[in-house]
MIDOSE-1310 file (N, C-alpha, C; in nm, 2 decimals, decimal comma, always signed):
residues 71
xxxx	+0,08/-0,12/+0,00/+0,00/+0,00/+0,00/+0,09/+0,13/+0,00; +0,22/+0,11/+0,10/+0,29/+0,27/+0,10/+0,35/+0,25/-0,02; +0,39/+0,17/-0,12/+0,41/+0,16/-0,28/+0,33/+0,27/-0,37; +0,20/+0,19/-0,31/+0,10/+0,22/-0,44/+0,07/+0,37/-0,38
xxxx	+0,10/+0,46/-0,23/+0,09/+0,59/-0,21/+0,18/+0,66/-0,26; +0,28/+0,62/-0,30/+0,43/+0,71/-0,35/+0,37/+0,71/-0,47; +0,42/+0,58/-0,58/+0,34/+0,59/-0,71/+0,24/+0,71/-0,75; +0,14/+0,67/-0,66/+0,01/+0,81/-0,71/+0,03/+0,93/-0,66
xxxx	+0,15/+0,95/-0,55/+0,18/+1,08/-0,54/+0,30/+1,10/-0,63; +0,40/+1,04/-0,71/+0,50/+1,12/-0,81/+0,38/+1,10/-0,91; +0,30/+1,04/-0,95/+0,21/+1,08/-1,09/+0,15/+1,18/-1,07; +0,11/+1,25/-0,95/+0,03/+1,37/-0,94/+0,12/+1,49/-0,98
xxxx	+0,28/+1,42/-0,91/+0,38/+1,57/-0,93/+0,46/+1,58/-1,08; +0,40/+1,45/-1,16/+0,44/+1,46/-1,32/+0,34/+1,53/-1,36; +0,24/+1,54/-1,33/+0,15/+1,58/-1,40/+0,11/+1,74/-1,38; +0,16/+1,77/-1,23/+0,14/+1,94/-1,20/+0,27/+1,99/-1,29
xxxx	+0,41/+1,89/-1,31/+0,52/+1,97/-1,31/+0,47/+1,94/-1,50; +0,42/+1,88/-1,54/+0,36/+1,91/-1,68/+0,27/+2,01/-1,71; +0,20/+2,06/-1,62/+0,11/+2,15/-1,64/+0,20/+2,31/-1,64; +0,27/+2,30/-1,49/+0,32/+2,40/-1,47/+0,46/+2,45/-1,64
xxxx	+0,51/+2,31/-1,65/+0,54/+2,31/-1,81/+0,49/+2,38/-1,91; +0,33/+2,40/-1,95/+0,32/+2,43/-2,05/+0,26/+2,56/-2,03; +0,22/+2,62/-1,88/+0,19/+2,73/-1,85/+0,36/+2,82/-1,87; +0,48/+2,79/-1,79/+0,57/+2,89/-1,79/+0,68/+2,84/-1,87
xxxx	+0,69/+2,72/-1,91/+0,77/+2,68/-1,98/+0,85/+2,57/-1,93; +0,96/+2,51/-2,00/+1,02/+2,41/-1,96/+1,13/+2,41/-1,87; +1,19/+2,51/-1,87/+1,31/+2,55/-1,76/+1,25/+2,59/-1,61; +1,12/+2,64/-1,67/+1,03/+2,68/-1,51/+1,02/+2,54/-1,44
xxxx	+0,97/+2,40/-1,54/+0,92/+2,31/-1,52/+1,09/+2,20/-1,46; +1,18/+2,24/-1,54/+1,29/+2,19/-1,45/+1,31/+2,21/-1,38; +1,32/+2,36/-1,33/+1,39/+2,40/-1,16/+1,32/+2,34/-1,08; +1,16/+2,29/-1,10/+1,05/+2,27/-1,04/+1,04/+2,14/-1,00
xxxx	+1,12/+2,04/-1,10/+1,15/+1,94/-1,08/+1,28/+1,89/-0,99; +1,36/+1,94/-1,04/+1,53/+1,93/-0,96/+1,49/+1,98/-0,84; +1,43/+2,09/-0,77/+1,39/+2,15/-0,60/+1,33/+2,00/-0,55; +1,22/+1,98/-0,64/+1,14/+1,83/-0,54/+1,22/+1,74/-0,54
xxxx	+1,32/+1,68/-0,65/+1,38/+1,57/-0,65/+1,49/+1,59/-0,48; +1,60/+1,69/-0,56/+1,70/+1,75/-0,43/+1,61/+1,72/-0,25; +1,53/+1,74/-0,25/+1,43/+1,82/-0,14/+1,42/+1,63/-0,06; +1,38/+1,56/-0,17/+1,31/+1,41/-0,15/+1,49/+1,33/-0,13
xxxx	+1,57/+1,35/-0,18/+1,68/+1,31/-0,18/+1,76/+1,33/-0,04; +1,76/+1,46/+0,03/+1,85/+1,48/+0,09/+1,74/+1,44/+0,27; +1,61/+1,43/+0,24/+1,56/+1,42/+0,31/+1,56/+1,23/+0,36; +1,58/+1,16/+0,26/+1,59/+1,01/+0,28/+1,69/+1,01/+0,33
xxxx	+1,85/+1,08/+0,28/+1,97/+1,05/+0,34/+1,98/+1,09/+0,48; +1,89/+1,18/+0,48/+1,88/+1,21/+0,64/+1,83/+1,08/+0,78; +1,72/+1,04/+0,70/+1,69/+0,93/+0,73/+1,74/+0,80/+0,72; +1,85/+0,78/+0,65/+1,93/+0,67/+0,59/+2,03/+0,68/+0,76
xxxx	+2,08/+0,82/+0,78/+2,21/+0,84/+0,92/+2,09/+0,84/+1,02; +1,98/+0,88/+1,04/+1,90/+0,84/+1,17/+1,92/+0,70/+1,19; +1,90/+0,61/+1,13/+1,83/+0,52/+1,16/+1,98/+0,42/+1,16; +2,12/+0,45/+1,13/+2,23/+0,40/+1,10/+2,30/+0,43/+1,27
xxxx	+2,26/+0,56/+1,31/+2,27/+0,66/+1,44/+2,20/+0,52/+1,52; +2,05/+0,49/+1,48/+2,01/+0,42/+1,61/+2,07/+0,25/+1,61; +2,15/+0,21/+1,50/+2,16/+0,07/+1,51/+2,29/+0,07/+1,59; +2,38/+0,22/+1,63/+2,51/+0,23/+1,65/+2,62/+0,24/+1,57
xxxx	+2,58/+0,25/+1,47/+2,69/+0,27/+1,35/+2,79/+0,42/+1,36; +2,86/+0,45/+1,33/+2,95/+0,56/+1,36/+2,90/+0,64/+1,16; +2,84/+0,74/+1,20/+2,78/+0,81/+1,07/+2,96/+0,91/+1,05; +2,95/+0,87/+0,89/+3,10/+1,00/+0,88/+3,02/+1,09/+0,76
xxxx	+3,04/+1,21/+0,78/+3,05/+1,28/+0,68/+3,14/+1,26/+0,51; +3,08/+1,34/+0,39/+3,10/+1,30/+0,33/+3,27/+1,30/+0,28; +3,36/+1,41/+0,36/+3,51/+1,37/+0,31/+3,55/+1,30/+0,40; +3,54/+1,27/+0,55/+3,54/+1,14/+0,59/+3,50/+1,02/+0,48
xxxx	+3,43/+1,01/+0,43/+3,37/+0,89/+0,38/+3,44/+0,88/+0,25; +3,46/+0,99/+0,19/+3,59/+0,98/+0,07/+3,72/+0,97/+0,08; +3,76/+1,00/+0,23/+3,90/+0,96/+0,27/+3,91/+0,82/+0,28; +3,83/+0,78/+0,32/+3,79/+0,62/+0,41/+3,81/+0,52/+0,24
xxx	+3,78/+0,58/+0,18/+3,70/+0,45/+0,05/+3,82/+0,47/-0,03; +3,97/+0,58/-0,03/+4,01/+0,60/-0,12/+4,13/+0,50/-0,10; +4,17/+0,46/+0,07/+4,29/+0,41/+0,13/+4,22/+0,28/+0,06
């Protein structure tokens, strides 16, 4: 079911960010897109170190985590 509620909520936001599309144009309709996508992205990774936070894991930032991966 929380499947099929994501699903019908990005088809609703294909469909505003199409409308909003053909009202101001397509670059309007990009920025509009890249803010939601960014927005939904940084908000999972937030939740990705909560929940990493509660198992005990040691969360590193991201040049920590590019120093770590490069050795």
């Amino acid at each position: 079911m929380k499947n099929f509620y994501r699903n019908l909520l990005l088809s609703a936001l294909m469909i505003f960010a199409s409308v909003v599309g053909w009202v101001k144009g397509t670059e309007a309709k990009q920025k509009l897109v890249y803010k939601w996508k960014t927005s939904y992205d940084e908000k999972r990774q937030l939740a990705r170190k909560r929940i990493a936070q509660r198992k005990g894991q040691v969360v590193l930032d991201d040049v920590e985590w590019a120093a770590f991966h490069k050795s």
